[in-house]
C-alpha positions in Angstrom: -2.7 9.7 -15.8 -3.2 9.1 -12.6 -0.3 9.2 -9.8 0.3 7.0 -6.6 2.8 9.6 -4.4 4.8 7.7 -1.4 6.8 9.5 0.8 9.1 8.2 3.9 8.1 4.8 4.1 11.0 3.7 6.6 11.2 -0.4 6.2 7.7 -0.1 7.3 6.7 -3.0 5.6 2.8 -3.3 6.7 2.0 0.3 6.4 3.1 0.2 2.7 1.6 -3.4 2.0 -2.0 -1.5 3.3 -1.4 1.6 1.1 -0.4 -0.7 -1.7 -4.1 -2.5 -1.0 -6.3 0.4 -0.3 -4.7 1.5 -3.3 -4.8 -1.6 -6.0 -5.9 -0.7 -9.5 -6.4 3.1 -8.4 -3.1 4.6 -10.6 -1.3 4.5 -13.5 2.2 4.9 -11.8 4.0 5.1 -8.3 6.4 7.7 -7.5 8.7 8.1 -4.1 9.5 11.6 -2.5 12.1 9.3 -0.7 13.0 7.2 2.8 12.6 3.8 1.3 14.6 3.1 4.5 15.2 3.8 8.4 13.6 3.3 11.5 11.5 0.2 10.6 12.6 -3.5 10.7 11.9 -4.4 6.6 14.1 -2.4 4.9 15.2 -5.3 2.6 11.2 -6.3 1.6 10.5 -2.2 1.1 13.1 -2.0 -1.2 12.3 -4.9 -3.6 9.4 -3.4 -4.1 10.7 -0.2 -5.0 13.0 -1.7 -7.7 10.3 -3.6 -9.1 7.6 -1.4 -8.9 8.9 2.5 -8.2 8.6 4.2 -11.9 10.8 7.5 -9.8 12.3 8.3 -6.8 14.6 10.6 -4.9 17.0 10.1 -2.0 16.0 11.1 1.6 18.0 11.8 4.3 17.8 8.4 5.5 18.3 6.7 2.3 22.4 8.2 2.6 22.3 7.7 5.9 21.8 3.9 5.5 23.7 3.6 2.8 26.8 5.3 4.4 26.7 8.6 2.5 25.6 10.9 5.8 27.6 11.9 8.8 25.8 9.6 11.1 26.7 12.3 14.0 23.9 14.9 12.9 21.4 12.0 13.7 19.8 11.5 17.0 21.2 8.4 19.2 17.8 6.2 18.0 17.7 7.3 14.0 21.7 6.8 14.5 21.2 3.3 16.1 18.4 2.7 13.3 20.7 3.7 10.4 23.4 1.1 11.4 21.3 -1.6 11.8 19.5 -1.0 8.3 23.3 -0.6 6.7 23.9 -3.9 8.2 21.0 -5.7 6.9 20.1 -4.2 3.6 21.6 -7.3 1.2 24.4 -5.7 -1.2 21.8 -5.4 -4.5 19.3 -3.2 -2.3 22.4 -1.4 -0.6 23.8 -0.3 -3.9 20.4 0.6 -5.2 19.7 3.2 -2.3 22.9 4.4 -3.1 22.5 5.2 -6.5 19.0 6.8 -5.7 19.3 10.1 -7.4 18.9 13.4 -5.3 15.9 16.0 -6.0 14.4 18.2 -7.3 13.3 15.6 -10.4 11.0 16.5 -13.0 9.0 13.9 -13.9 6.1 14.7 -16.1 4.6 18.1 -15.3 5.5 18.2 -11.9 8.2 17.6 -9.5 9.2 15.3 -6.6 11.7 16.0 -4.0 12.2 15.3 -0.5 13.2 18.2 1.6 13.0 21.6 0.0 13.5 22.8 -3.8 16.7 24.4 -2.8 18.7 21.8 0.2 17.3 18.5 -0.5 17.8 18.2 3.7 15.4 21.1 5.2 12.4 20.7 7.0 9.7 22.8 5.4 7.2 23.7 8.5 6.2 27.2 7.8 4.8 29.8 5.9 7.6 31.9 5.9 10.5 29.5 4.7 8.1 28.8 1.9 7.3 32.5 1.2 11.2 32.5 0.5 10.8 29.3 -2.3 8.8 31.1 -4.8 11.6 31.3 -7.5 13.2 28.5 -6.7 10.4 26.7 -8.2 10.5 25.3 -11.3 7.0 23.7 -11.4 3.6 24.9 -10.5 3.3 21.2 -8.7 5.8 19.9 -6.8 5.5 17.3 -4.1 8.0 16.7 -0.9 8.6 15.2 2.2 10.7 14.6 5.0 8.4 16.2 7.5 6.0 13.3 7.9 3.0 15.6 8.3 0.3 15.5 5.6 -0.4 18.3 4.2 1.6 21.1 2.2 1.5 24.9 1.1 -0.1 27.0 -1.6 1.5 29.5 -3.0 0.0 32.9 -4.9 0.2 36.4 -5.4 -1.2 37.2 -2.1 1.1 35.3 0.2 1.1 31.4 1.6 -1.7 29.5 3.3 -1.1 26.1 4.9 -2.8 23.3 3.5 -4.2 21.1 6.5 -3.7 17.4 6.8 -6.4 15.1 6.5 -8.8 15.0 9.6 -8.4 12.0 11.2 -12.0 11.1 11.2 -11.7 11.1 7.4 -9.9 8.2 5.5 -10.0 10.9 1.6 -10.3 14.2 0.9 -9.8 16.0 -2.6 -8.0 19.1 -3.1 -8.9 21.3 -6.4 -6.0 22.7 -7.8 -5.9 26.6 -8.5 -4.5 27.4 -11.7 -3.2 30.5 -10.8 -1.1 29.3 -8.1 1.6 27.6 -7.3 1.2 23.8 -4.7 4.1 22.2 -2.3 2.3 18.9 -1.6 3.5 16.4 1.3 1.6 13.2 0.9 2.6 12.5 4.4 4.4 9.4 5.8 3.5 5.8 4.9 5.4 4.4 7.3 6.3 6.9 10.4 3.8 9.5 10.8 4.3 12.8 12.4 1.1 14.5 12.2 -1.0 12.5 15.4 -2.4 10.5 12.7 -0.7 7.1 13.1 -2.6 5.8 10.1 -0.3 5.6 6.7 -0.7 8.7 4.7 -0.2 8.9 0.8 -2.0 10.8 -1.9 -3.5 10.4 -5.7 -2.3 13.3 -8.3 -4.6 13.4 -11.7 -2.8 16.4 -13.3 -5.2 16.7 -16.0 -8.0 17.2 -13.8 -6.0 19.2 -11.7 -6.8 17.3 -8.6 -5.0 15.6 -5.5 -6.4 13.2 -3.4 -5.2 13.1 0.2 -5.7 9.6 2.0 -5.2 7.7 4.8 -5.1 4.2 6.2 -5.1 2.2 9.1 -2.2 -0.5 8.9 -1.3 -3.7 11.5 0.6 -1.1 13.8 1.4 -4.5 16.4 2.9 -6.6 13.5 5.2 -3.1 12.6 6.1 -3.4 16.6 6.8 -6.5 17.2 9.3 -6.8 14.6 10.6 -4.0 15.4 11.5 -4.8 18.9 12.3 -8.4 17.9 15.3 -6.6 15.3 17.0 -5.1 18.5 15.8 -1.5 17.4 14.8 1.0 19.7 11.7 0.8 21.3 10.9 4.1 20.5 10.8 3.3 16.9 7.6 0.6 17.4 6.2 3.3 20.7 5.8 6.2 18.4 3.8 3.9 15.8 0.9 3.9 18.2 0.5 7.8 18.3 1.6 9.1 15.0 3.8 11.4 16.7 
């Protein structure tokens, strides 16, 4: 089997259409570490395509936000401004459906997806230490999150934690050979808001029998993203920070 993993695709509906081509014929199923939603202007056209297509998912922080679940307060004025518009225009089928999403860790074959950490589906994992601290909490030697929109991700073994680095942006693939011995936290990166000064759409391939993860990127319409964007009434920060990845 070979795995398509999304992550924090925000209503960005040309960075996903571009994954979802680079992509075509490459994987058995697609899987979602969460934030169909947020941020971007095509909420309603991401989401069809994650009922039709998504064979798993779990809820980001965005998702319940969105959907009316979150204390809106804890957001920043633009992801606040963001979250009420996507509330107000998700149609009532897609609205129910990111809802319902269910919250991680999820075990899904061998592995796991999840969006923040194994432990608070809502925290940030940026360092070394925090994920020093995550070793039992792990229930699979694979797991893969997001939430940080920066490609990349941790291994873990019996000698500490070492970063795994993001793809370099004058690479569009790079494959990562898994260690039996040790233990992986793997963030596909953003498809639709990167973080990482990469503004291209990040995603990776998982072949667990071969033991092997593909990190990609891909360039995307970034001025098609904007412009609806800043047609919607959305913060112009929202189509700005396309440009840069940051």
């Amino acid at each position: 089997m070979r795995y398509l993993i999304l992550s924090d695709i925000h209503g960005n509906w040309e960075a996903l259409e571009a994954v979802l081509h680079q992509a075509r014929d490459g994987y058995d199923a697609v899987l979602c570490c969460g934030d169909l939603v947020g941020y971007g202007a095509d909420p309603n056209a991401v989401v069809d395509w994650a009922r039709t297509h998504l064979d798993a998912i779990v809820r980001g922080n965005h998702d319940k936000a969105c959907a009316g679940m979150e204390d809106l307060e804890w957001f920043n004025p633009v992801a606040r401004a963001a979250a009420r518009w996507t509330g107000r225009t998700l149609t009532p089928e897609n609205l129910d459906y990111v809802r319902n999403l269910p919250r991680g860790p999820l075990d899904f074959d061998s592995f796991q997806i999840l969006h923040g950490s194994p432990i608070d589906e809502d925290d940030y994992l940026v360092s070394t230490f925090a994920v020093s601290q995550l070793r039992n909490s792990l229930d699979r030697a694979v797991s893969f999150f997001g939430h940080t929109h920066m490609q990349g991700g941790f291994l873990l073994h019996r000698h500490g934690v070492r970063r795994i680095p993001k793809l370099r942006s004058d690479a569009d693939q790079h494959a990562l050979e898994l260690d039996p011995g040790s233990w992986y936290l793997i963030n596909p990166g953003s498809v639709g808001q990167p973080r990482d000064g990469d503004p291209r759409a990040a995603y990776v391939f998982y072949e667990p029998g071969a033991r092997l993860v593909e990190y990609r990127r891909v360039a995307y319409d970034v001025e098609a993203a904007q412009k609806k964007i800043l047609a919607a009434g959305l913060p112009p920060l929202l189509a700005e920070r396309l440009e840069t990845g940051n």
